[in-house]
N, C-alpha and C positions, 0 to 999 in steps of 0.2 A: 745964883749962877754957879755949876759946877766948874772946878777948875781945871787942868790937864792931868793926867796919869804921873804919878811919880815915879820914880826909878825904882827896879825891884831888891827888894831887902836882902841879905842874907841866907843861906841854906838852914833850914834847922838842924839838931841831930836827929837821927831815927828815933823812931818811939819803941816803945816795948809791944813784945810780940801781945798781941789780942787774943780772946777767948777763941776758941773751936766754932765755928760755926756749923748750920743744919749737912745732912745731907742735902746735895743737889740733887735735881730731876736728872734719870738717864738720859742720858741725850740720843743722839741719832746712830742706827748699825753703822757701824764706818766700812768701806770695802774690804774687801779679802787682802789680804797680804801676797806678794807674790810667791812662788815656788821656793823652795829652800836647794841648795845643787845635793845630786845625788850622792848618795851615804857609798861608802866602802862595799866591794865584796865582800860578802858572808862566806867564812868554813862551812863545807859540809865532808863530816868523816866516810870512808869508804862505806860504812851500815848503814850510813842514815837514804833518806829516800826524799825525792823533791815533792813537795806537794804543790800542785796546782792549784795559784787561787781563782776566786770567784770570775767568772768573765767579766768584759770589760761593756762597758756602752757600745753600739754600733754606730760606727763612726759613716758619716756623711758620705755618698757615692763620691768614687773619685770622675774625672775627666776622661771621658771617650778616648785612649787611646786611638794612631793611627793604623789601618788596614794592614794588614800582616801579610809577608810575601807566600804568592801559594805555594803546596805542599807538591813535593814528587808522588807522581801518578803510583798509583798501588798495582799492586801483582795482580793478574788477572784473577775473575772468582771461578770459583768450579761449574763445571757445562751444566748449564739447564736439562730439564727432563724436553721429551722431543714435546712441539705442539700438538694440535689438533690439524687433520688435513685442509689447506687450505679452498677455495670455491675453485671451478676450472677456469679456467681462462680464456680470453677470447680466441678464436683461430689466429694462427699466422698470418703472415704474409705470401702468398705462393713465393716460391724459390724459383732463379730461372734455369732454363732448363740447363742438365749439362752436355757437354761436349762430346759428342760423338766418338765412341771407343774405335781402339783397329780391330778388326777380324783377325779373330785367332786361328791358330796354325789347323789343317785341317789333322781329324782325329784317324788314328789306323786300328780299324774293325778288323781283328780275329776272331769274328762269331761265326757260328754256321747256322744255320736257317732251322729256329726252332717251330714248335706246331704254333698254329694260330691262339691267338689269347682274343679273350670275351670282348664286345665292344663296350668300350665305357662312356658313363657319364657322360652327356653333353654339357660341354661349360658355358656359365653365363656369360650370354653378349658381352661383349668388350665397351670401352667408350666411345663414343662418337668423335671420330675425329675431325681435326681443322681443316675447316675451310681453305681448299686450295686456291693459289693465284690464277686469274681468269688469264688463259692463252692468247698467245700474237694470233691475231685476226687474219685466219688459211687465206688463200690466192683463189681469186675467183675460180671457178672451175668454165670448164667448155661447153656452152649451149648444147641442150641435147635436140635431136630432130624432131619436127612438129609434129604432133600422134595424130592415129588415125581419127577421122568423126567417129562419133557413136550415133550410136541408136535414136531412135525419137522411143522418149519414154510416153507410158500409159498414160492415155487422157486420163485426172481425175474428176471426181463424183462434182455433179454442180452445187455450189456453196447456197448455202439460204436467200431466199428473197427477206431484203427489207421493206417490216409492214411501209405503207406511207399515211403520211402525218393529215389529217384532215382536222383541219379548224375552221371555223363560219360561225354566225350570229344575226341576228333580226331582232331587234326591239323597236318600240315605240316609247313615244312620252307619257308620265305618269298624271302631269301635271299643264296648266296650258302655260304655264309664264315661268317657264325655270329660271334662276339667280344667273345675271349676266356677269361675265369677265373671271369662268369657271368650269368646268367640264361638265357636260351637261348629263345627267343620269338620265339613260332611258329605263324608266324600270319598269315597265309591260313588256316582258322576256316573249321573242315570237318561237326562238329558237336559238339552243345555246347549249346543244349535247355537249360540248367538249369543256365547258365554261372556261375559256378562254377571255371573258368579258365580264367585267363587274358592272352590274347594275346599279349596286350602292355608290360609286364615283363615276360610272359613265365613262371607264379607261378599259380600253384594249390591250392586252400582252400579247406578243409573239411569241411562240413556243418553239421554232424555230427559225435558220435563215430561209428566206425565199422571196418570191415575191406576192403580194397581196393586194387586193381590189376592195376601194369602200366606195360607198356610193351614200347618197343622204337626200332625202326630199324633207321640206321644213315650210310652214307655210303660217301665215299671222295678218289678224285684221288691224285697220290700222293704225299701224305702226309702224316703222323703220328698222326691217331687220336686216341687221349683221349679224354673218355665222362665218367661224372660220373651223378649217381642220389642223389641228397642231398634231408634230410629231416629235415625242421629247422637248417639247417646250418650245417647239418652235414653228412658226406657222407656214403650212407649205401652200394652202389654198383659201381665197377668202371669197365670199361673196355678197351683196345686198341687194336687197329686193325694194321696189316701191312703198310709196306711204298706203295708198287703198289697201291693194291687196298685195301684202308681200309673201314672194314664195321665191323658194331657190331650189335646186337642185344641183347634183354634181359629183361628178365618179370620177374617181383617180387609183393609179396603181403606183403603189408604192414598192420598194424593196427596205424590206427591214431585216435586222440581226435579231437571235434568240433573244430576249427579254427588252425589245423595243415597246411602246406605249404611243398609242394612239387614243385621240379624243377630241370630239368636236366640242367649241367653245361659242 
């Protein structure tokens, strides 16, 4: 078993100094040292001459100064050479007119009546002037007395006869059983100078106003016929015949307008 630490001994004396030892490794670049303060002015005798040394490093931009107060306006510069002319420009404005002058004093002629002189020039028309203010409306004036008659003037020449209009027609049926609830085409033309009547549809035009006469004989075995006469779609006269023998007949005068349409149905 170890026991406790004893109390420490005595100091020795030194020893004697030891052999030289190796050199040591360099150790590490230590920092620069600071500035040393600046040396004395140097003499220079009145011969000698400064020599400029080497330049220095370019030191780091300083700080933007602030904006500087502006400068007074300089003297004016000497006149430019003249332009070039410039484009014309638009017209004015008319000006109003001016004031009406006084009449000058009248002038005193001491001439005496020389010979006549050559006629000149005619000068160009003047401008048109303005339109004046229309006048206060004169006072009626005083009926004048009632003139004589005149004369019976010349019969003239007699004016043309107008031709007159002649329209008519005659046909018969093409067929014995024409299509019922339709205008009936008679297409065996008896007469129809003026062709005023289609055969192809069995419709009449009027070629003018007046008034006109149709007449129809229509006759069927039996059967039960109905005929009627339309005019523009509308029927003015109807007739039916018996079942043996049906026949009808029947003339009306009508009054129609130029392009009126008739057809029996």
């Amino acid at each position: 078993m170890k026991g406790n630490d004893g109390p420490p001994g005595p100091i020795g004396r030194i020893g004697d100094h030891g052999f030289k030892g190796d050199k040591g490794d360099m150790g590490m670049e230590g920092r620069p040292g600071d500035p040393g303060p600046p040396g004395p002015p140097g003499d220079c005798s009145p011969t000698c001459d400064s020599v400029n040394g080497p330049p220095g490093e370019v030191g780091l931009p300083g700080v933007v100064g602030p904006r500087g107060i502006p400068g007074s306006s300089g003297e004016p510069g000497p006149k430019g050479e003249k332009g070039d002319q410039g484009e014309i420009g638009k017209p004015g404005v008319p000006g109003l007119n001016g004031l009406k002058g006084d009449q000058g004093k009248q002038g005193v002629c001491n001439c005496t009546d020389g010979a006549k002189g050559a006629d000149g020039i005619a000068g160009h028309p003047g401008p048109k002037g303005e339109k004046g203010n229309v006048g206060a409306h004169g006072l009626e004036g005083v009926s004048g007395p009632k003139g004589e008659k005149g004369e019976m003037g010349v019969t003239g020449l007699p004016g043309p006869c107008s031709p007159a209009i002649q329209s008519g027609f005659s046909a018969r049926l093409a067929v014995p059983y024409p299509s019922p609830d339709s205008p009936v085409p008679f297409g065996m033309i008896i007469y129809n100078l003026q062709h005023h009547y289609n055969p192809n549809t069995g419709v009449y035009k009027a070629p003018v106003n007046g008034t006109y006469s149709f007449s129809y004989n229509l006759c069927v075995l039996n059967k039960v016929l109905k005929v009627g006469l339309f005019h523009n779609f509308a029927p003015v006269v109807r007739s039916t015949g018996p079942v043996n023998l049906a026949m009808v007949s029947q003339e009306v005068l009508l009054h129609l307008n130029m392009g009126d349409e008739v057809w029996i149905q």
